[in-house]
mmCIF file of the N, C-alpha and C atoms, coordinates in Angstrom:
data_MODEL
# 
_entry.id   MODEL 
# 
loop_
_atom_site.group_PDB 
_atom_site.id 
_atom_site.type_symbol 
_atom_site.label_atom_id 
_atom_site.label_alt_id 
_atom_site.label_comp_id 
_atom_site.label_asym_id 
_atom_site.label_entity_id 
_atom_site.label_seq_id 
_atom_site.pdbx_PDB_ins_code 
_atom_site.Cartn_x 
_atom_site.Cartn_y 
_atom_site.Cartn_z 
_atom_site.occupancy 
_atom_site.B_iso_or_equiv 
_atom_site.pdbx_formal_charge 
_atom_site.auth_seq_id 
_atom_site.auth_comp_id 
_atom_site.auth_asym_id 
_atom_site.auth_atom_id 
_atom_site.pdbx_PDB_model_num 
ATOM 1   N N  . UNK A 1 1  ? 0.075  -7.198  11.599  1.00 0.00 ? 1  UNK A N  1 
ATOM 2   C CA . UNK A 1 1  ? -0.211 -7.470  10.210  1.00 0.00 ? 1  UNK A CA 1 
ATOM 3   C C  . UNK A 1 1  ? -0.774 -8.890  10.118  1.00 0.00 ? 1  UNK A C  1 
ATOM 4   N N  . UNK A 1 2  ? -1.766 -9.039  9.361   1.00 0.00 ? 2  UNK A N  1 
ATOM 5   C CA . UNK A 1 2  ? -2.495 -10.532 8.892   1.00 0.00 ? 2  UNK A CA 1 
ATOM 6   C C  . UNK A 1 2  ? -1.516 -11.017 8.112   1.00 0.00 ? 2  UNK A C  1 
ATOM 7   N N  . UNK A 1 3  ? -1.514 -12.291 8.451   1.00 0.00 ? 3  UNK A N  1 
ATOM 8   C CA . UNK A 1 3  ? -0.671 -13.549 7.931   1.00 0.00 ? 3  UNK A CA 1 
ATOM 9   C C  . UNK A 1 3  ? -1.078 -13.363 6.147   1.00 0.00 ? 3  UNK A C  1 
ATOM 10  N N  . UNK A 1 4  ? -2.578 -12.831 5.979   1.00 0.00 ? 4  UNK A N  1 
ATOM 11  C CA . UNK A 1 4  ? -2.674 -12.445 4.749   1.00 0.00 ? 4  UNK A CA 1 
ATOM 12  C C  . UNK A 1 4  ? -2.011 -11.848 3.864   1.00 0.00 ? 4  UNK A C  1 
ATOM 13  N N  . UNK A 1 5  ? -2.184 -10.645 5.057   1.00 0.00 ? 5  UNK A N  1 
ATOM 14  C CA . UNK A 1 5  ? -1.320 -9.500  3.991   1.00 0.00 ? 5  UNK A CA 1 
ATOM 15  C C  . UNK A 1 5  ? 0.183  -9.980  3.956   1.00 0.00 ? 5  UNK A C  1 
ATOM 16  N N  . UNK A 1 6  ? 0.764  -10.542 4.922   1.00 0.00 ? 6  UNK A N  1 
ATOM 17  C CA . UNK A 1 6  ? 2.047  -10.709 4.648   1.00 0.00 ? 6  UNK A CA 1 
ATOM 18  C C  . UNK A 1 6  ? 2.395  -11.953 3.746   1.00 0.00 ? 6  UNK A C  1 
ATOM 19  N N  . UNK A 1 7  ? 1.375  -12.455 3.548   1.00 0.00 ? 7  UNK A N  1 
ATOM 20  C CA . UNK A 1 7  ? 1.832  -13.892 2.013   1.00 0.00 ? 7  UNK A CA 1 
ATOM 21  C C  . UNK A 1 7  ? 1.363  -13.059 1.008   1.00 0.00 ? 7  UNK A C  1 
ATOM 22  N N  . UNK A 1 8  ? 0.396  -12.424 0.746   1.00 0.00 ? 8  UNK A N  1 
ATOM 23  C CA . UNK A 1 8  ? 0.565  -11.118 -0.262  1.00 0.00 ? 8  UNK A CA 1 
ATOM 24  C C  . UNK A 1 8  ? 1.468  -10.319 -0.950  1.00 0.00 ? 8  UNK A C  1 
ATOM 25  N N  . UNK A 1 9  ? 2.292  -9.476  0.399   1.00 0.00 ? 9  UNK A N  1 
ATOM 26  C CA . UNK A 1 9  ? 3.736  -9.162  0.394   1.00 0.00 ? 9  UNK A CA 1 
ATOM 27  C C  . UNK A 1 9  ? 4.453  -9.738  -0.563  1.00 0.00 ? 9  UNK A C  1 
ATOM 28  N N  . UNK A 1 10 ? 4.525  -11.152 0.101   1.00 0.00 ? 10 UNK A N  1 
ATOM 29  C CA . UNK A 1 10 ? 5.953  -11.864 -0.230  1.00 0.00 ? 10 UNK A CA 1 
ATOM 30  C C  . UNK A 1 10 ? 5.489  -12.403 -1.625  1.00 0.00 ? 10 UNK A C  1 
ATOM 31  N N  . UNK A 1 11 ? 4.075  -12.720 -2.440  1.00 0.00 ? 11 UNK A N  1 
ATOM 32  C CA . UNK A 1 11 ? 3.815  -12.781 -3.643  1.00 0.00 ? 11 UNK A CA 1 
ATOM 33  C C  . UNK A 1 11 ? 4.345  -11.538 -4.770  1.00 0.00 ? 11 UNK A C  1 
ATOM 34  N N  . UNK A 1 12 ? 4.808  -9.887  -4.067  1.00 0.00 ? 12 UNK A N  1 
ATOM 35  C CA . UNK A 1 12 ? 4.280  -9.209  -4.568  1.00 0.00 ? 12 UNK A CA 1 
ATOM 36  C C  . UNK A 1 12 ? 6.265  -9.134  -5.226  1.00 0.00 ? 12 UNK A C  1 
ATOM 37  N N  . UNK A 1 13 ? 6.732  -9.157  -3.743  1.00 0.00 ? 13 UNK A N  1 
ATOM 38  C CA . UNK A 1 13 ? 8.275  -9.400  -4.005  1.00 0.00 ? 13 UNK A CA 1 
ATOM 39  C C  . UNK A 1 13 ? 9.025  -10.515 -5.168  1.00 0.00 ? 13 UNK A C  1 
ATOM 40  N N  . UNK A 1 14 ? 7.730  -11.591 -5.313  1.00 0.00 ? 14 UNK A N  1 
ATOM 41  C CA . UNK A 1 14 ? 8.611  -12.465 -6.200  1.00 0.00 ? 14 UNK A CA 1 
ATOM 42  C C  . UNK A 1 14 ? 8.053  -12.512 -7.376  1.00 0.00 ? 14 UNK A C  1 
ATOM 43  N N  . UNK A 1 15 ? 7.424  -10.762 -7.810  1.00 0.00 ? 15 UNK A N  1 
ATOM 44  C CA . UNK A 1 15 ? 7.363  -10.197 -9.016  1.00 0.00 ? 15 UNK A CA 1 
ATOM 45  C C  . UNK A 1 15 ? 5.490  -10.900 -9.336  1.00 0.00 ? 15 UNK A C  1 
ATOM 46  N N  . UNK A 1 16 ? 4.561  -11.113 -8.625  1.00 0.00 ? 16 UNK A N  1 
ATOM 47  C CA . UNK A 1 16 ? 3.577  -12.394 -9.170  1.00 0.00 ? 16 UNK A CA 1 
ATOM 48  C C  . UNK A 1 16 ? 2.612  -10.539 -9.758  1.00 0.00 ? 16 UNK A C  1 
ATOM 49  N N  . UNK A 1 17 ? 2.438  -10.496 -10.861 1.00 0.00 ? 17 UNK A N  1 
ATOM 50  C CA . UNK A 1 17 ? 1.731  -9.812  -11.027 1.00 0.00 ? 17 UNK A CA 1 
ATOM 51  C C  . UNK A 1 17 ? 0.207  -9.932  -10.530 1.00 0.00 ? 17 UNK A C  1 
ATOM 52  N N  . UNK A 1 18 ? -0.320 -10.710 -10.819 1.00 0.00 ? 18 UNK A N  1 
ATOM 53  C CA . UNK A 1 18 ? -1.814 -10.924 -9.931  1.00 0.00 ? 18 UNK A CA 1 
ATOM 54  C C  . UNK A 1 18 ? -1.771 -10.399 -8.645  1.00 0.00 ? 18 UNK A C  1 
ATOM 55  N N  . UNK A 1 19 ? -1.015 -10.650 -7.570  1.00 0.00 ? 19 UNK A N  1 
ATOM 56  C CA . UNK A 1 19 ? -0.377 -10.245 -5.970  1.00 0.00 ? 19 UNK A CA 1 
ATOM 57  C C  . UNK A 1 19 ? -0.554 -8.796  -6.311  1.00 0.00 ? 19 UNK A C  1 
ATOM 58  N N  . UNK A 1 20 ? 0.682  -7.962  -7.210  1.00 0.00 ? 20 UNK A N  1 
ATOM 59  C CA . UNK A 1 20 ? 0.398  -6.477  -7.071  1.00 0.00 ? 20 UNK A CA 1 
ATOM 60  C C  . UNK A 1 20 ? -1.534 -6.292  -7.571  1.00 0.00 ? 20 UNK A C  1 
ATOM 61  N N  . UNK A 1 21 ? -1.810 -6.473  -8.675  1.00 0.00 ? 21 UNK A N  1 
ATOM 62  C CA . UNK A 1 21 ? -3.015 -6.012  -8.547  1.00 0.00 ? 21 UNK A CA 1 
ATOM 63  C C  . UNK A 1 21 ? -4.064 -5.876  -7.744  1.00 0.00 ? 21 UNK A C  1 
ATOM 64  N N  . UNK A 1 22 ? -3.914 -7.265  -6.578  1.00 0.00 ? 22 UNK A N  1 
ATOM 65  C CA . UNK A 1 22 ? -4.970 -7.342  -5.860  1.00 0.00 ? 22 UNK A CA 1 
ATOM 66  C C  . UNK A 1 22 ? -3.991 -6.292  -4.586  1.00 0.00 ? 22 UNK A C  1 
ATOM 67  N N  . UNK A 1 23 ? -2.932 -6.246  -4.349  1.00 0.00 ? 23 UNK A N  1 
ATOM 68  C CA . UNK A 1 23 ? -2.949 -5.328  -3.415  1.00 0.00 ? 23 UNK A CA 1 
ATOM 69  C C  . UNK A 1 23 ? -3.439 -3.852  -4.222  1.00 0.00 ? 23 UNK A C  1 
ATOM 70  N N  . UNK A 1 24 ? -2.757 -3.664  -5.234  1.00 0.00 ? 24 UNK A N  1 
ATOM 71  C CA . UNK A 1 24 ? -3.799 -2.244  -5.234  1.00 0.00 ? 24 UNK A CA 1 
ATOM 72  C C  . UNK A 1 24 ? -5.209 -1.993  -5.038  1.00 0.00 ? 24 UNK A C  1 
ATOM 73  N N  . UNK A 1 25 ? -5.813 -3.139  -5.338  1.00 0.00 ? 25 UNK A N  1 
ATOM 74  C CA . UNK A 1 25 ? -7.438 -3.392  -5.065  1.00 0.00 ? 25 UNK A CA 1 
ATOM 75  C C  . UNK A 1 25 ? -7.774 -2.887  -3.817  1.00 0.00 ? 25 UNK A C  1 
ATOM 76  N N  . UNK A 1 26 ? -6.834 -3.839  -2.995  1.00 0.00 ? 26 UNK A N  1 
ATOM 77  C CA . UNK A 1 26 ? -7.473 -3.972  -1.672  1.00 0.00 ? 26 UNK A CA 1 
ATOM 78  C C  . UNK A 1 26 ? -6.990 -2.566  -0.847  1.00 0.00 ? 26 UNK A C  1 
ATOM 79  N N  . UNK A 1 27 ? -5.475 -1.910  -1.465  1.00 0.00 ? 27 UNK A N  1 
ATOM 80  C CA . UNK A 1 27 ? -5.063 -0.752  -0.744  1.00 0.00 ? 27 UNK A CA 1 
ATOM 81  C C  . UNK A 1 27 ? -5.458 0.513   -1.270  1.00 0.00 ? 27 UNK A C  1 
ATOM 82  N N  . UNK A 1 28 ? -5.668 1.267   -2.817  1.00 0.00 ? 28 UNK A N  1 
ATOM 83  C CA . UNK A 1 28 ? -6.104 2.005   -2.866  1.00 0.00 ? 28 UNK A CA 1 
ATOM 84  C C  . UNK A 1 28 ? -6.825 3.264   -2.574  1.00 0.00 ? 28 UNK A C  1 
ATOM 85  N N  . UNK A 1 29 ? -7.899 2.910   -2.069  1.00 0.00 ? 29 UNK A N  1 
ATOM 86  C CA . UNK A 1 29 ? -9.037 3.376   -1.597  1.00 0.00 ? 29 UNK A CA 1 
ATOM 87  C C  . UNK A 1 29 ? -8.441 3.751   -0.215  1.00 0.00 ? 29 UNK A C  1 
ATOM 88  N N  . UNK A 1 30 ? -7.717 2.819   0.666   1.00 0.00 ? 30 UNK A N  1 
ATOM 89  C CA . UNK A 1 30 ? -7.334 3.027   1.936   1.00 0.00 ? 30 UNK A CA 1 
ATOM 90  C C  . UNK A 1 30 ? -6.455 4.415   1.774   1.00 0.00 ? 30 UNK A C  1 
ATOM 91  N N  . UNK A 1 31 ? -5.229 4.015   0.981   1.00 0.00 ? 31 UNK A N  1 
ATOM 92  C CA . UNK A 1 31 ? -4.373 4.881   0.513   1.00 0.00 ? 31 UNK A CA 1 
ATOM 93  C C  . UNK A 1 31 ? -4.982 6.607   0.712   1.00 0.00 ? 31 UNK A C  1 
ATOM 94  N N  . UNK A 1 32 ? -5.766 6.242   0.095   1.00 0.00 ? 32 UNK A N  1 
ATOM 95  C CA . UNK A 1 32 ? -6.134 7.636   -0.375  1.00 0.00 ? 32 UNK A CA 1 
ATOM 96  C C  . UNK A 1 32 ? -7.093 8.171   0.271   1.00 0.00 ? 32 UNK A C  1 
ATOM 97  N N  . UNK A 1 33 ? -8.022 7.506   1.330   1.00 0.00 ? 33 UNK A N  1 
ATOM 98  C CA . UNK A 1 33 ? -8.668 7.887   2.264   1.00 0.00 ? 33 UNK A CA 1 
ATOM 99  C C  . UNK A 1 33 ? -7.892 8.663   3.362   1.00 0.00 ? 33 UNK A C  1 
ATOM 100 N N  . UNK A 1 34 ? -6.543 8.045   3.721   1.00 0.00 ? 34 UNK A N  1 
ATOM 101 C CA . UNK A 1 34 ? -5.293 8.384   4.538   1.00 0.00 ? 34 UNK A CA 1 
ATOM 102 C C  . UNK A 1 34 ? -4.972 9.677   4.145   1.00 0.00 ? 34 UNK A C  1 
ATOM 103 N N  . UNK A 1 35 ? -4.507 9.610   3.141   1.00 0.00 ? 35 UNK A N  1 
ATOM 104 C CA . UNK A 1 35 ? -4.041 11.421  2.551   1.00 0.00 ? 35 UNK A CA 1 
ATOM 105 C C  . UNK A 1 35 ? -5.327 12.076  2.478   1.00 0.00 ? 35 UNK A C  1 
ATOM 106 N N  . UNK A 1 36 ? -6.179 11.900  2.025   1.00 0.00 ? 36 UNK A N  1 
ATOM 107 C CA . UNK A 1 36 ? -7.533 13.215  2.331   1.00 0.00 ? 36 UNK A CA 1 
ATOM 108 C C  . UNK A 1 36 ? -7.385 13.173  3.449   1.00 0.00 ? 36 UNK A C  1 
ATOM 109 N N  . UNK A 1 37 ? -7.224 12.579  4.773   1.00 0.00 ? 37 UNK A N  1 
ATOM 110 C CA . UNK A 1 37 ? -7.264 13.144  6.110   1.00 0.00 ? 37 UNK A CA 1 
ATOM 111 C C  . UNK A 1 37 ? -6.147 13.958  6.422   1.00 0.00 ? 37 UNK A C  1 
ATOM 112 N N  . UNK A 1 38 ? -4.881 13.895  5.258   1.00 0.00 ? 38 UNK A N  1 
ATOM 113 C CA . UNK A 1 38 ? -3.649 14.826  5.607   1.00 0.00 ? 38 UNK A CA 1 
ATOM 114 C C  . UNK A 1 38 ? -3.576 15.538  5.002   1.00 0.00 ? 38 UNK A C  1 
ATOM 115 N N  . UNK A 1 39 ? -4.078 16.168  3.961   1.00 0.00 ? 39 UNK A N  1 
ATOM 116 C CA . UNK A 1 39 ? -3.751 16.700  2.227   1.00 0.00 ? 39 UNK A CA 1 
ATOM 117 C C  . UNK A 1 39 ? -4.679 17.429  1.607   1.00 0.00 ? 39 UNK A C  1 
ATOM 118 N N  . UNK A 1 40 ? -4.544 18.291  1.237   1.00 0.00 ? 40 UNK A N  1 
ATOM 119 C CA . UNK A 1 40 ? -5.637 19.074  0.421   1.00 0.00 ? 40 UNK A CA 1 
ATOM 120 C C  . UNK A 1 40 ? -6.346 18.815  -0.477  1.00 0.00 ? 40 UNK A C  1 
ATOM 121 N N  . UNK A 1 41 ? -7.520 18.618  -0.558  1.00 0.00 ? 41 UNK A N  1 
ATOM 122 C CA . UNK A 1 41 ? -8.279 17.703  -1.236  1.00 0.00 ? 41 UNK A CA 1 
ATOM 123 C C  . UNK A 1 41 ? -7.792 17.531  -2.733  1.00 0.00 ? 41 UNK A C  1 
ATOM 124 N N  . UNK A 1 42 ? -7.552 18.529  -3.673  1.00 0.00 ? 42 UNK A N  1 
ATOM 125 C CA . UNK A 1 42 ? -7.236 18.757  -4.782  1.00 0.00 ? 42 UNK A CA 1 
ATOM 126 C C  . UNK A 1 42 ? -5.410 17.716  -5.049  1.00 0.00 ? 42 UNK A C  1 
ATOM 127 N N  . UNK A 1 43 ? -4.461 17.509  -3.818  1.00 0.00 ? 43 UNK A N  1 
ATOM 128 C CA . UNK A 1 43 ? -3.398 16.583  -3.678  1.00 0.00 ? 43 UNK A CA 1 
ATOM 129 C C  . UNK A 1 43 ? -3.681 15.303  -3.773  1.00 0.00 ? 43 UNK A C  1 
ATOM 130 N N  . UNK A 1 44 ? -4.757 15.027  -3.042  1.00 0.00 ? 44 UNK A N  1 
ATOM 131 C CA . UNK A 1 44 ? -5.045 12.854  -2.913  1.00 0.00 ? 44 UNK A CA 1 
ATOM 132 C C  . UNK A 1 44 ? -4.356 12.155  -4.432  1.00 0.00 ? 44 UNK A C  1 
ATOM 133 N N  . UNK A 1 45 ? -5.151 12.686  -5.317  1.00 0.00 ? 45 UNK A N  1 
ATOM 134 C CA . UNK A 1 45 ? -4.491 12.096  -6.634  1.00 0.00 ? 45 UNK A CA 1 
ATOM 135 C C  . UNK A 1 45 ? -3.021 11.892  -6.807  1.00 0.00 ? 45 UNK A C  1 
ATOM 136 N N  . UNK A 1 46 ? -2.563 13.124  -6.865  1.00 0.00 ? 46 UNK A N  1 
ATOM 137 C CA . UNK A 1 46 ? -1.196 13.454  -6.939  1.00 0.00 ? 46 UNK A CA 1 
ATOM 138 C C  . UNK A 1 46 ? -0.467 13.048  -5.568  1.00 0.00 ? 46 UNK A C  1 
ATOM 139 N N  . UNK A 1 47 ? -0.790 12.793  -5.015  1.00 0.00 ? 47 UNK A N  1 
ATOM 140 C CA . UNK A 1 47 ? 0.281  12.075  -3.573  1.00 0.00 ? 47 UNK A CA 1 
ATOM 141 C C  . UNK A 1 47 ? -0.218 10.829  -3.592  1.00 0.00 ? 47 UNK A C  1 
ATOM 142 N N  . UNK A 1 48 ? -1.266 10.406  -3.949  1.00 0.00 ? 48 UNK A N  1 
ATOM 143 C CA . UNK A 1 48 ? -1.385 8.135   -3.968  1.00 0.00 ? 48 UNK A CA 1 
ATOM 144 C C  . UNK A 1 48 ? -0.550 7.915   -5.138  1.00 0.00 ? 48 UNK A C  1 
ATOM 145 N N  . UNK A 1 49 ? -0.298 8.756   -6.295  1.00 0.00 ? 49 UNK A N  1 
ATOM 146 C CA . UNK A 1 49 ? 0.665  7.818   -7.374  1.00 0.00 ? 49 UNK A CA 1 
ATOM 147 C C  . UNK A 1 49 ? 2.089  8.064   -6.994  1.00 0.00 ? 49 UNK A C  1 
ATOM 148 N N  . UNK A 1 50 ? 2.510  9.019   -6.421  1.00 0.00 ? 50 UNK A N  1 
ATOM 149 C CA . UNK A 1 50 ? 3.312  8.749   -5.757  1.00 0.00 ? 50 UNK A CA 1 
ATOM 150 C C  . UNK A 1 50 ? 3.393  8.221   -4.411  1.00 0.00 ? 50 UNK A C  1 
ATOM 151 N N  . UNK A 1 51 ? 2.941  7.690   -4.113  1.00 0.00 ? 51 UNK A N  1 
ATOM 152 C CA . UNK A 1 51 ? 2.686  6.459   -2.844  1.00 0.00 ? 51 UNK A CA 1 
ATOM 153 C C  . UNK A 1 51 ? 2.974  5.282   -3.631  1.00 0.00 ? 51 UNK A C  1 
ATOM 154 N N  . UNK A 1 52 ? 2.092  5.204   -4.925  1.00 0.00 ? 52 UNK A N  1 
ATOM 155 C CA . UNK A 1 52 ? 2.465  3.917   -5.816  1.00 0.00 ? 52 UNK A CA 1 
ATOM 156 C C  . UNK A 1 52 ? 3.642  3.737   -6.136  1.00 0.00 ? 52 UNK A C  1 
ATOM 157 N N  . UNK A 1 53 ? 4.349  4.905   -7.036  1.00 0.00 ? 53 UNK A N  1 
ATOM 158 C CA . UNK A 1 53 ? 5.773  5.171   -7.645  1.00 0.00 ? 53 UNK A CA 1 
ATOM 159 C C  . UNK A 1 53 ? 6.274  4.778   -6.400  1.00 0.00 ? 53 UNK A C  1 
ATOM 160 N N  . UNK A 1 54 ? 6.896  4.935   -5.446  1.00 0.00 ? 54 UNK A N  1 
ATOM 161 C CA . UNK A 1 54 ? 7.448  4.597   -4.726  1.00 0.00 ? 54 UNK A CA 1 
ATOM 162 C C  . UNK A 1 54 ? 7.928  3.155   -4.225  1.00 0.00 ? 54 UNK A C  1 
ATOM 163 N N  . UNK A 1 55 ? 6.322  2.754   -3.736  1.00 0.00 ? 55 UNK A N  1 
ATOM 164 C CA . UNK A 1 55 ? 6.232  1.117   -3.491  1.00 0.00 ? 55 UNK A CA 1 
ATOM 165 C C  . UNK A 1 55 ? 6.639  0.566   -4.815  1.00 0.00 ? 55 UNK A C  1 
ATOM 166 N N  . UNK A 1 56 ? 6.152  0.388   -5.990  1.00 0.00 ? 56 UNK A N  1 
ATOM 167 C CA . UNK A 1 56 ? 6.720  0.008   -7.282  1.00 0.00 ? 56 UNK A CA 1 
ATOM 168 C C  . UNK A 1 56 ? 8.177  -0.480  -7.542  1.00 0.00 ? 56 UNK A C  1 
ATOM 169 N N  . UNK A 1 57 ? 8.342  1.019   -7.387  1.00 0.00 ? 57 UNK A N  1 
ATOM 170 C CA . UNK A 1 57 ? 9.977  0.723   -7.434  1.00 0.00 ? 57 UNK A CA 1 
ATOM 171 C C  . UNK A 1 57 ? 10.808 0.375   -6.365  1.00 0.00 ? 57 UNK A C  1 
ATOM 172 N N  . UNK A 1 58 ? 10.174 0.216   -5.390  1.00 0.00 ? 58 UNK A N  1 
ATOM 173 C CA . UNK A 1 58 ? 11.297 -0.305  -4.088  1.00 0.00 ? 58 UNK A CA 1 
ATOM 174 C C  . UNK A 1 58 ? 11.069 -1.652  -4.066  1.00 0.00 ? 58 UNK A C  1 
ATOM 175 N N  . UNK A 1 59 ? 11.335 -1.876  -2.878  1.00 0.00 ? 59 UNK A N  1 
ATOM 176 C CA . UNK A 1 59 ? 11.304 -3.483  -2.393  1.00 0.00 ? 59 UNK A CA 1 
ATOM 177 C C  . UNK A 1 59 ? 10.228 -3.688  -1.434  1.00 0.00 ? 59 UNK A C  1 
ATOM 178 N N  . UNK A 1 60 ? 9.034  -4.758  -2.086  1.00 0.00 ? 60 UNK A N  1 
ATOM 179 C CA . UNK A 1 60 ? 7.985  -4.686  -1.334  1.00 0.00 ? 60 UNK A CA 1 
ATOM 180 C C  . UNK A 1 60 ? 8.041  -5.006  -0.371  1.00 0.00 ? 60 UNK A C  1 
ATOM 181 N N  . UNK A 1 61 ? 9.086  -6.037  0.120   1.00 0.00 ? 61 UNK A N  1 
ATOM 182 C CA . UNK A 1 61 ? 9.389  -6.518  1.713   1.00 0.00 ? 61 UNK A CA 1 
ATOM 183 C C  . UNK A 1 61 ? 9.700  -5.138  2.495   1.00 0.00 ? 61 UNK A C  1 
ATOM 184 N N  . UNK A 1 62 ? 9.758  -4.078  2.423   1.00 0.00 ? 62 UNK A N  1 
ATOM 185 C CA . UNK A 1 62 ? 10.085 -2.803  3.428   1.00 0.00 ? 62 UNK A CA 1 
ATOM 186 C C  . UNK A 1 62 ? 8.514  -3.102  3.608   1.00 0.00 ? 62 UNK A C  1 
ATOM 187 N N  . UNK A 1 63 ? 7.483  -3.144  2.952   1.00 0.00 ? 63 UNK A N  1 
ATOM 188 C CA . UNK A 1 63 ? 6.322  -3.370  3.987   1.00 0.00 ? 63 UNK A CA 1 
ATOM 189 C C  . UNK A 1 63 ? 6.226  -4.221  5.057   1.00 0.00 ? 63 UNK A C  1 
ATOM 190 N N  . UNK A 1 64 ? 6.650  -5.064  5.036   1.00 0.00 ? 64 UNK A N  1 
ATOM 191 C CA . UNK A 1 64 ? 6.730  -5.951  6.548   1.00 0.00 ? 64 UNK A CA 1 
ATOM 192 C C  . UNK A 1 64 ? 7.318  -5.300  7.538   1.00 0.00 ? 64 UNK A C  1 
ATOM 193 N N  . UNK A 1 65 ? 7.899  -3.942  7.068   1.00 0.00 ? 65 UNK A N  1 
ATOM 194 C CA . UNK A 1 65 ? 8.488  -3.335  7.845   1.00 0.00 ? 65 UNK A CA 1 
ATOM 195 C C  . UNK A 1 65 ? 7.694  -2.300  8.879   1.00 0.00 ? 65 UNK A C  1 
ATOM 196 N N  . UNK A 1 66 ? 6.440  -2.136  8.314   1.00 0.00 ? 66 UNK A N  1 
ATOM 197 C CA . UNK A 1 66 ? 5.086  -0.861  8.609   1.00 0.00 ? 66 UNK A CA 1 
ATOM 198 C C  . UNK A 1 66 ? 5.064  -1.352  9.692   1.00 0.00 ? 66 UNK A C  1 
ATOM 199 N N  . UNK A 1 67 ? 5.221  -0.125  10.722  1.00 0.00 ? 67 UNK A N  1 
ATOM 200 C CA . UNK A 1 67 ? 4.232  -1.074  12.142  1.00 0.00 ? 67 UNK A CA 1 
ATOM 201 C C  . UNK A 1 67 ? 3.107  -1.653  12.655  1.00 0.00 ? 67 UNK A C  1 
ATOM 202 N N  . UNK A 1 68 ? 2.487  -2.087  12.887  1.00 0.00 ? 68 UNK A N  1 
ATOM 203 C CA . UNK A 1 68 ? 0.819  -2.683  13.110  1.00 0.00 ? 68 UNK A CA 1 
ATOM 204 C C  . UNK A 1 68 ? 0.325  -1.826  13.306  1.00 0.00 ? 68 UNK A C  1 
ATOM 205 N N  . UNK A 1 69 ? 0.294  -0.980  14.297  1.00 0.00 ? 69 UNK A N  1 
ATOM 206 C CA . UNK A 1 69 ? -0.416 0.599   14.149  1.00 0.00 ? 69 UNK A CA 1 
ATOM 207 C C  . UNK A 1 69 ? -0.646 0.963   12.677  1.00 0.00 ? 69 UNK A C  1 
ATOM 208 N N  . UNK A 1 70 ? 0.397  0.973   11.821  1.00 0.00 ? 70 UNK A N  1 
ATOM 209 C CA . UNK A 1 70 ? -0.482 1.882   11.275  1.00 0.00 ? 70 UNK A CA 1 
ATOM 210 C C  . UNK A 1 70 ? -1.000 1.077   9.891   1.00 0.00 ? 70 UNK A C  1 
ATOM 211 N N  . UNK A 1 71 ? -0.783 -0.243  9.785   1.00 0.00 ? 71 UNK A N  1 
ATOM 212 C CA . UNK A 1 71 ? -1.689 -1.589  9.210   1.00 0.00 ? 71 UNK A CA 1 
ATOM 213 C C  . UNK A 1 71 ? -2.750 -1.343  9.316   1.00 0.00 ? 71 UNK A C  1 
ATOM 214 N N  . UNK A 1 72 ? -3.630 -1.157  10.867  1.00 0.00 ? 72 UNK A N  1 
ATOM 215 C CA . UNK A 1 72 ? -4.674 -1.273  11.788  1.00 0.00 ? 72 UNK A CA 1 
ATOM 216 C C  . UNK A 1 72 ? -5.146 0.446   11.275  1.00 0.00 ? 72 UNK A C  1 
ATOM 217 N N  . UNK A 1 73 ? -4.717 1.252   11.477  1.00 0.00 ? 73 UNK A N  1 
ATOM 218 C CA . UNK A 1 73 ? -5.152 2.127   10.732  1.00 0.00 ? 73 UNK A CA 1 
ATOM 219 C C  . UNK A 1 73 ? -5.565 2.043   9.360   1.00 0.00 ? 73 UNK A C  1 
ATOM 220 N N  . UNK A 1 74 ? -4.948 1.815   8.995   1.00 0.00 ? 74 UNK A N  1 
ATOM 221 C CA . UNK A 1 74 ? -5.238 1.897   7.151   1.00 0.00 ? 74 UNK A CA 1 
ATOM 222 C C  . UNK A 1 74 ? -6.237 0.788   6.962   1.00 0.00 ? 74 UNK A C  1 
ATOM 223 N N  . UNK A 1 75 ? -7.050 0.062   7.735   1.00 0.00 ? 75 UNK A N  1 
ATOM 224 C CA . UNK A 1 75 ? -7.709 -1.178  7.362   1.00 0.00 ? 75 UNK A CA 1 
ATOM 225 C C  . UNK A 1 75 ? -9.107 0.084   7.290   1.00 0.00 ? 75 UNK A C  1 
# 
């Protein structure tokens, strides 16, 4: 993981709203490129907001938790 993304992270944990937006910016698109390669095309929608719902409500530091694999993927 880039030193980026992980001061990102830790913006996103201490609630900085600007931090979440630009990660959705920057993850989005990735997001959902990921599930069309797993998911039936007509799902992408409906499985990235719950990708969102999820991250939202948890604790954004479990991302530091992702392994680099699959960081490096999703780039």
């Amino acid at each position: 993981m880039r030193e980026e993304e992980r001061n990102l992270i830790y913006r996103m944990a201490a609630r900085n709203p600007a931090a979440g937006h630009e990660f959705f910016d920057r993850w989005d698109r990735r997001i959902k490129v990921w599930i069309a390669q797993h998911a039936k095309h007509e799902k992408v929608e409906e499985y990235a907001q719950e990708v969102w719902a999820h991250l939202i409500a948890g604790n954004w530091l479990r991302l530091l938790q992702w392994p680099d694999s699959l960081w490096c993927f999703l780039r």
